[in-house]
C-alpha positions as CSV (number, residue, x, y, z in Angstrom):
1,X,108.8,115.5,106.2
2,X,108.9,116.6,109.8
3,X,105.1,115.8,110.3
4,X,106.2,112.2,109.5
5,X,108.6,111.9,112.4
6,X,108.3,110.4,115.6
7,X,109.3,112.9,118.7
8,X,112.8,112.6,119.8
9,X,111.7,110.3,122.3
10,X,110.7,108.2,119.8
11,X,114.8,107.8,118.9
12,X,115.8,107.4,122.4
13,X,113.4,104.8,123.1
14,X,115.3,103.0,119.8
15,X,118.8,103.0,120.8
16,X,117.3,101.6,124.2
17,X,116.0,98.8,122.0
18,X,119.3,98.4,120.3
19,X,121.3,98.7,123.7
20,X,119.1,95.8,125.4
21,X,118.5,93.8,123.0
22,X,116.0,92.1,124.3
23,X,115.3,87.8,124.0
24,X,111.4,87.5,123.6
25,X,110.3,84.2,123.6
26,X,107.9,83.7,120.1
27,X,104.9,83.2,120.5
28,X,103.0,80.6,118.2
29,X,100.6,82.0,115.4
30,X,97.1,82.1,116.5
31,X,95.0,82.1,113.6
32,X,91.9,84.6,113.6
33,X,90.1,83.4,110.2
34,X,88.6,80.3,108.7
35,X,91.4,77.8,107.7
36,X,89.3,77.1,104.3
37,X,89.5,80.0,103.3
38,X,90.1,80.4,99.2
39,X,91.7,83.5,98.2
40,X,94.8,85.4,96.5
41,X,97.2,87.6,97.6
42,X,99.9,89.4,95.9
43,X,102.9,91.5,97.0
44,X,104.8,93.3,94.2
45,X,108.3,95.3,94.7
46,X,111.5,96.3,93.1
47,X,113.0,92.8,93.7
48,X,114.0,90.7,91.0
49,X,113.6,87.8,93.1
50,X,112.3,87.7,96.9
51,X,113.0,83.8,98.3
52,X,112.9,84.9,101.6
53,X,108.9,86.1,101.0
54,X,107.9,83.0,99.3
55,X,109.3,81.0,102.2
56,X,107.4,82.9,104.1
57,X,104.6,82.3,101.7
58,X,105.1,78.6,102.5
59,X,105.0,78.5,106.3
60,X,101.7,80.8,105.6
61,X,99.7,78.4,103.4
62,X,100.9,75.5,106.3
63,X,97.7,77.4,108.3
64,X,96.1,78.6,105.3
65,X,96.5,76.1,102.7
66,X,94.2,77.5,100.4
67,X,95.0,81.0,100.4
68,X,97.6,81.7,96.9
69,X,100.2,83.9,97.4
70,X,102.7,85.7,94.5
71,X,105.2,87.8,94.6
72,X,105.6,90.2,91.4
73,X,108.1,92.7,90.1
74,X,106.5,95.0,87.6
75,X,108.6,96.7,84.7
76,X,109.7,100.5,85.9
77,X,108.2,99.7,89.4
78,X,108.5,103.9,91.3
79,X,106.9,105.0,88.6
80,X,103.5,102.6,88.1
81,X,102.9,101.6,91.6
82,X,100.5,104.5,91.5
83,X,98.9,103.4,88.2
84,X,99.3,100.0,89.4
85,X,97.2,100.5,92.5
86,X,94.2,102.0,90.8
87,X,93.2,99.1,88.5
88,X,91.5,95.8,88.5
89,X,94.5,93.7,89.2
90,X,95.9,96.1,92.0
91,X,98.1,94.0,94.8
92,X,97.4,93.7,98.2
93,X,100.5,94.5,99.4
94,X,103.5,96.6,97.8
95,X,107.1,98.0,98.7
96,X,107.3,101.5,100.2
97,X,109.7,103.8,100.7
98,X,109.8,106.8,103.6
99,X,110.6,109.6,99.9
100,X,107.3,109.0,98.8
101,X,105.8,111.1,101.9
102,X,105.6,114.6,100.5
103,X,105.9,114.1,97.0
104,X,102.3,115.4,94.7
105,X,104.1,112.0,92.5
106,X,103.2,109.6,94.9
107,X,100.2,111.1,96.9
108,X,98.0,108.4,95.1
109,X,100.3,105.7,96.6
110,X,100.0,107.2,99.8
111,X,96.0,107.5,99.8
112,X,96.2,103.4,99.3
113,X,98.0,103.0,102.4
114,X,96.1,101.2,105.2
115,X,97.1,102.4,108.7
116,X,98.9,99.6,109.5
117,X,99.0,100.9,113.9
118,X,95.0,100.1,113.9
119,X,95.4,97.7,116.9
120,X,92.5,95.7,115.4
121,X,94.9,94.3,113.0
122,X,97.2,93.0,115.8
123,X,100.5,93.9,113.9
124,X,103.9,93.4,116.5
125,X,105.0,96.5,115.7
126,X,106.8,96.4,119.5
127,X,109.0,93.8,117.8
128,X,110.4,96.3,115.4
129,X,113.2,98.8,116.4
130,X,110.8,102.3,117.3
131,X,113.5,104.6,114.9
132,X,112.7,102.7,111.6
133,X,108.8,103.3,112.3
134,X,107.1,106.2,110.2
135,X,103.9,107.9,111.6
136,X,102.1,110.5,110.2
137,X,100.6,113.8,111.4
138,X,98.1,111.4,112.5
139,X,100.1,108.9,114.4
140,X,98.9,106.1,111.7
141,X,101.6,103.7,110.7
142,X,101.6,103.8,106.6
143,X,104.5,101.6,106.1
144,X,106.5,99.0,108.4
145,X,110.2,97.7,107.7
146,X,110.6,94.1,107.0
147,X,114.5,94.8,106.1
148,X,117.1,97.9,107.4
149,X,120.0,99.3,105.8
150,X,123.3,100.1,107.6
151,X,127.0,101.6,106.6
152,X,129.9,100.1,107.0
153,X,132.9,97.7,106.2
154,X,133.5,93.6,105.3
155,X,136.9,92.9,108.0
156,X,138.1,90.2,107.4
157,X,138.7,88.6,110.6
158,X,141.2,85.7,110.4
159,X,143.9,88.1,108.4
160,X,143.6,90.8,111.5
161,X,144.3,87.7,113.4
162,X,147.1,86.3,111.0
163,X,148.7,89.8,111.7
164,X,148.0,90.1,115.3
165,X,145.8,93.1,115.2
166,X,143.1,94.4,116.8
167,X,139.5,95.4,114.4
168,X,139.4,99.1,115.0
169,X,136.8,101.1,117.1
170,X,138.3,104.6,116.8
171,X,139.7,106.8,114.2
172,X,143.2,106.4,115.5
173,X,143.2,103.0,115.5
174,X,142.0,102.4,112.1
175,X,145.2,105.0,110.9
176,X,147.3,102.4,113.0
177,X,146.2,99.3,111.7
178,X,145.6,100.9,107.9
179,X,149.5,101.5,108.1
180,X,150.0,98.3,109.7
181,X,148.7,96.0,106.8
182,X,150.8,98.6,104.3
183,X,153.7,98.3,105.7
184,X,153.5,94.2,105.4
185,X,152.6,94.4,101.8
186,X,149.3,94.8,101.4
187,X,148.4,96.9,98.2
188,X,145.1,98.3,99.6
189,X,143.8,97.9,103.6
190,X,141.0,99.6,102.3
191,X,138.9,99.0,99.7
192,X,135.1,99.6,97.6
193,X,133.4,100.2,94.7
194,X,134.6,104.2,93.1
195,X,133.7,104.0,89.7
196,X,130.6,105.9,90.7
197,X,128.8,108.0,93.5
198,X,125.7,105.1,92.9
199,X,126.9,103.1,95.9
200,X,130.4,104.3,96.0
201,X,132.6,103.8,99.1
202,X,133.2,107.6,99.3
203,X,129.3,108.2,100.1
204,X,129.8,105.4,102.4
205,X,132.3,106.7,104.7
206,X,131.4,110.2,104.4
207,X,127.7,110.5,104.8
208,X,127.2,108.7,108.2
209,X,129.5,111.8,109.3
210,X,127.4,114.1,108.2
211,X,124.0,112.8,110.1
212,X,126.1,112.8,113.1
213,X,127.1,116.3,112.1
214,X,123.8,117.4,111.6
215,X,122.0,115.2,114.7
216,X,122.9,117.8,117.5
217,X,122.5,121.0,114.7
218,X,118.5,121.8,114.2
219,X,119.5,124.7,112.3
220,X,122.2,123.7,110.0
221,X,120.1,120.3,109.2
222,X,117.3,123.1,108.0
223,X,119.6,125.2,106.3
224,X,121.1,121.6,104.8
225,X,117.6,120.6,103.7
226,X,116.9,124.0,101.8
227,X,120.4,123.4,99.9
228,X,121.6,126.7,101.8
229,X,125.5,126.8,100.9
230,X,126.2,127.8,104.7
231,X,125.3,123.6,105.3
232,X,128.1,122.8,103.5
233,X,130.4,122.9,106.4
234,X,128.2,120.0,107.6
235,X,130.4,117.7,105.1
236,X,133.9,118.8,106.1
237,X,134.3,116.4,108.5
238,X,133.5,113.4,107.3
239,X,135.4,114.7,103.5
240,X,138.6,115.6,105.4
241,X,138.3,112.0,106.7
242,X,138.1,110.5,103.8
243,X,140.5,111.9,101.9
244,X,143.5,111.4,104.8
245,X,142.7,107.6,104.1
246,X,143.2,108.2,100.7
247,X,145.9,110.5,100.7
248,X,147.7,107.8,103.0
249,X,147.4,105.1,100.4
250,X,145.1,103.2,102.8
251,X,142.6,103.3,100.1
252,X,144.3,102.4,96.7
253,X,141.6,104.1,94.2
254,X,143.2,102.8,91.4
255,X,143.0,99.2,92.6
256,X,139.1,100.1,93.4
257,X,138.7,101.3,90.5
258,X,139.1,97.2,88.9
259,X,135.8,96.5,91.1
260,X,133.2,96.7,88.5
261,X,130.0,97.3,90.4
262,X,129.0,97.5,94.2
263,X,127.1,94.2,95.0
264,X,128.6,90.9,93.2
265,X,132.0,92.4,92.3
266,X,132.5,93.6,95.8
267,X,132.2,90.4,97.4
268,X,133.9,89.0,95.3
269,X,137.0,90.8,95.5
270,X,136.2,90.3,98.7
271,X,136.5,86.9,98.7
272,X,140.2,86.6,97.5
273,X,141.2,87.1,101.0
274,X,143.9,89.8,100.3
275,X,141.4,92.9,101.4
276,X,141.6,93.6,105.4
277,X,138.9,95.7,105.4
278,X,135.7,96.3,102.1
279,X,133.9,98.8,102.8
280,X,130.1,98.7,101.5
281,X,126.4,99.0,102.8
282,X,124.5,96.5,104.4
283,X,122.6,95.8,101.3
284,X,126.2,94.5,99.3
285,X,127.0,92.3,102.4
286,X,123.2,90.3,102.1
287,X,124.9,88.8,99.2
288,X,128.3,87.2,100.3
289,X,126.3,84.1,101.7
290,X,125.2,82.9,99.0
291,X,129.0,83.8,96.6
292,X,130.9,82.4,99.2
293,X,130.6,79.3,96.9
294,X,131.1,81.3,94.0
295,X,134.3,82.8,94.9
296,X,137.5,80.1,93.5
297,X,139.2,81.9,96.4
298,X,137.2,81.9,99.2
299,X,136.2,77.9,98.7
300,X,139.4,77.0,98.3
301,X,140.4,78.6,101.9
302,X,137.4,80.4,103.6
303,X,138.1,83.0,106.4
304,X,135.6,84.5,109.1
305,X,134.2,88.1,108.0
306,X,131.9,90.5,109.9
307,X,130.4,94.2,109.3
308,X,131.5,96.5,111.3
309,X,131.1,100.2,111.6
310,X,134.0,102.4,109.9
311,X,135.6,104.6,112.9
312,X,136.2,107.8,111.1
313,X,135.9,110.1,114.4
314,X,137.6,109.5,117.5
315,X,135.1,107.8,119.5
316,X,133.9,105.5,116.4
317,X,131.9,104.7,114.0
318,X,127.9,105.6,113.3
319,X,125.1,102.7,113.2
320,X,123.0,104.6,110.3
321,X,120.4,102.9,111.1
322,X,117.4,103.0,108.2
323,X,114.8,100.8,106.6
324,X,115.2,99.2,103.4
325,X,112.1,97.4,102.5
326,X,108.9,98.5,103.7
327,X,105.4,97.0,103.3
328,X,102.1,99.2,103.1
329,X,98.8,97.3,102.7
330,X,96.5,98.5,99.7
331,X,93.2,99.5,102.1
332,X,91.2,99.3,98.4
333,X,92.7,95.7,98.0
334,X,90.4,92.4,97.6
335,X,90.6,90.0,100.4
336,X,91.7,92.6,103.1
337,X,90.7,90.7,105.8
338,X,93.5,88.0,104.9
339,X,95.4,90.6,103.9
340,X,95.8,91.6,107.5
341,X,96.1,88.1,108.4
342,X,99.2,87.8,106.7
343,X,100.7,90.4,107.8
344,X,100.0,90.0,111.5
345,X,102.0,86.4,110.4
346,X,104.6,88.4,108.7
347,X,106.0,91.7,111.5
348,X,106.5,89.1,114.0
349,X,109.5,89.0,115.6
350,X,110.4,85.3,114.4
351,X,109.5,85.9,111.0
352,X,111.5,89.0,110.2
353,X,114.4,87.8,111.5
354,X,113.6,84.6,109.4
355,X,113.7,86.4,106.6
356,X,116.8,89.0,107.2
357,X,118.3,85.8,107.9
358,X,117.9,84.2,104.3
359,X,118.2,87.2,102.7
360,X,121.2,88.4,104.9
361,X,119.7,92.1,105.1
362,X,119.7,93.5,108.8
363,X,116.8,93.0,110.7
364,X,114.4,95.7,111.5
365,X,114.1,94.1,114.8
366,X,115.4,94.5,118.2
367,X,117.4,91.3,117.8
368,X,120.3,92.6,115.9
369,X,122.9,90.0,116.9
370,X,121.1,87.1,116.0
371,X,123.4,87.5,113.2
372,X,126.4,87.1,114.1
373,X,127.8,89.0,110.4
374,X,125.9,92.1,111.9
375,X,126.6,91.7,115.7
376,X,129.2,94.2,116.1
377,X,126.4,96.5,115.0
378,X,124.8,95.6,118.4
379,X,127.9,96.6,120.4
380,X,127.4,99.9,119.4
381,X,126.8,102.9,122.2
382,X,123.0,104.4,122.3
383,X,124.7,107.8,121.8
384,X,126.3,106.5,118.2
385,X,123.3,104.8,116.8
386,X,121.2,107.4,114.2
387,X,118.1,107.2,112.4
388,X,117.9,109.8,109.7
389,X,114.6,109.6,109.0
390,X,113.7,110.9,113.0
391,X,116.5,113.1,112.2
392,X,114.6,114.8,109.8
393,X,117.5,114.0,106.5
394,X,115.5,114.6,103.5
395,X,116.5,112.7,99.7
396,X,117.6,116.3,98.3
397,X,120.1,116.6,101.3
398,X,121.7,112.6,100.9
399,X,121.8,113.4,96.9
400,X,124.0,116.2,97.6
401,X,126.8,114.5,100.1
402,X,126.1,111.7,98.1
403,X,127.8,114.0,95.0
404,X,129.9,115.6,97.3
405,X,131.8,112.4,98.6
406,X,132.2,111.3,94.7
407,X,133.7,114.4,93.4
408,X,136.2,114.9,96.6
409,X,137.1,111.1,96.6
410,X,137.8,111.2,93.2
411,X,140.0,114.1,92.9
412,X,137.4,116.4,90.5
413,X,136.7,119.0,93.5
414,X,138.8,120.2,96.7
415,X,137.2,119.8,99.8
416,X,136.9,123.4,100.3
417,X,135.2,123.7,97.0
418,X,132.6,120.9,97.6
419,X,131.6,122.8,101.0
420,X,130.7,126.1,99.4
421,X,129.3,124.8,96.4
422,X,127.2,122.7,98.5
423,X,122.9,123.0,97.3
424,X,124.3,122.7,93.7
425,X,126.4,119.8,93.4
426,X,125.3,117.2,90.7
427,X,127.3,114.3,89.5
């Protein structure tokens, strides 16, 4: 995992990005092939449905009108891609995700991957913020992020307003404003899905703590990655945090608990305008634009939301900032050539943000408040904004404060006993 890590620099140079946010002016797509050409291309994922791609299909066949492009969603998709990629009928292009590097399971994914850095395939990888790139021992590219992931909380803005308070930026005022919106009635300033630690708002709020906790710490992130119990004082923190919300009634768990799942039921209960503050990942908020319509509530008398990072230390909140979606290229594929073409189209500045923006997933590029649900993300200080995969966080390490948060949050383990038991903790 560490050979597949950018230097440190590499994560400075990031939060620059983030901090300057910088305006480029898009340049118009020059194309490098024959126009006439006849071809097909196909991109399969883990996506039921991907609009935003086949939008991006149809601006793509406006240069090439003859080139067909599909998007396709196999059945049990982590666990065929590699079978998938060795037939007749392999795709050009396929999701990938940072866990595959490293594991025997996936090396024949891996060995499909085109190095996607070659400069002769002209890819804007400058466009794209440098912490969510992966390079290998080589410095080759495998995989570029066409959507990021972030941790947070829905605000609703216009009932902060409506009780004259400010949206808080430290741990203190987030207690203050919790107790604030209890004290004039509200059943729950808090809320998020608990049922279970698959997207649960414990994991939420406690594991951007613990990258933090482990950012400045080379050896307890080592001893964290080989489960060594020692690491479990890594999650105190961020636990302790979480359960002072809780204990205050600022998070009603039983009121969570009538949220059914962590996507649609979220925003939804979202959407009834009685919750100041929901928290959730990026990935639950790309779907409140299009259930703003479905929500009774929300129709009937709409408010102005954001997503915001949750202050649980006292100089604020984390930007966890991570890819989502990545693309590789199959370098076995037919029709490589166009291939390439289309994805020197696609990791352009103006055409990811095109497509976070109609999917409503963050961007992977520098413009992060071209959104203006995600602009607060862009407010936040170089020093505050993470990438766990330059970080060196392995899957083994989030599965465990992933359990962690669960079990505390939900009353089955102290949070002294979820510290020393840390390296065996399973759901």
């Amino acid at each position: 995992m560490k050979q597949m890590r950018y230097a440190i620099l590499t994560a400075l140079l990031a939060a620059a990005s983030m901090a300057c946010l910088p305006k480029v002016q898009a340049e118009e797509f020059q194309p490098m092939l024959d126009t006439d050409t006849e071809c097909e291309i196909t991109v399969v994922g883990s996506y039921s449905n991907f609009e935003a791609l086949e939008a991006e299909f149809d601006s793509f066949n406006e240069i090439y009108p003859y080139v067909e492009l599909s998007y396709v969603k196999p059945d049990d998709y982590n666990n065929l891609l590699g079978t998938i990629l060795g037939t007749n009928d392999a795709p050009n292009i396929f999701f990938s995700y940072t866990w595959m590097f490293g594991d025997e399971k996936y090396q024949a994914v891996v060995d499909h991957m085109e190095d996607l850095s070659d400069p002769q395939l002209g890819l804007d990888l400058e466009c794209i913020r440098p912490s969510l790139l992966n390079a290998d021992a080589d410095g080759q590219v495998l995989m570029v992020p066409v959507f990021a992931r972030n941790y947070g909380m829905l605000v609703n803005n216009d009932l902060f307003e409506k009780e004259g308070l400010q949206i808080p930026t430290t741990r203190e005022e987030l207690q203050a404003v919790c107790q604030a919106f209890l004290d004039r009635g509200y059943a729950s300033p808090m809320m998020g899905f608990s049922a279970n630690a698959s997207g649960c708002l414990m994991n939420t709020l406690v594991y951007p703590e613990v990258v933090a906790a482990l950012a400045g710490n080379p050896e307890a992130l080592q001893a964290a990655n080989e489960m060594d119990p020692s690491a479990g004082e890594s999650m105190r923190q961020g636990l302790e945090a979480m359960m002072q919300l809780i204990g205050n009634g600022y998070i009603n768990l039983e009121k969570c608990n009538e949220i059914s799942d962590n996507y649609t039921e979220v925003i939804l209960r979202f959407f009834e305008g009685d919750v100041p503050m929901m928290i959730c990942t990026g990935d639950t908020v790309s779907g409140t634009g299009k259930r703003e319509s479905q929500s009774e509530a929300f129709t009937k008398t709409p408010f102005t939301y954001s997503f915001t990072p949750v202050p649980l230390s006292e100089a604020g909140g984390y930007f966890v900032d991570s890819p989502s979606i990545e693309f590789s290229v199959n370098k076995t594929c037919e029709n490589l050539d166009m291939t390439n073409e289309f994805m020197r189209f696609l990791i352009t500045r103006e055409e990811l943000n095109k497509m976070a923006s109609v999917k409503r997933l963050v961007t992977p590029t520098t413009d992060l408040s071209f959104d203006a649900v995600y602009e607060p993300f862009s407010q936040v200080p170089v020093e505050r904004v993470l990438s766990p995969e330059v970080i060196g966080i392995t899957d083994p390490l989030v599965a465990q404060v992933r359990n962690a948060a669960y079990l505390v949050g939900s009353g089955s383990l102290t949070v002294d006993e979820a510290v020393s038991q840390y390296g065996s903790l399973a759901q």
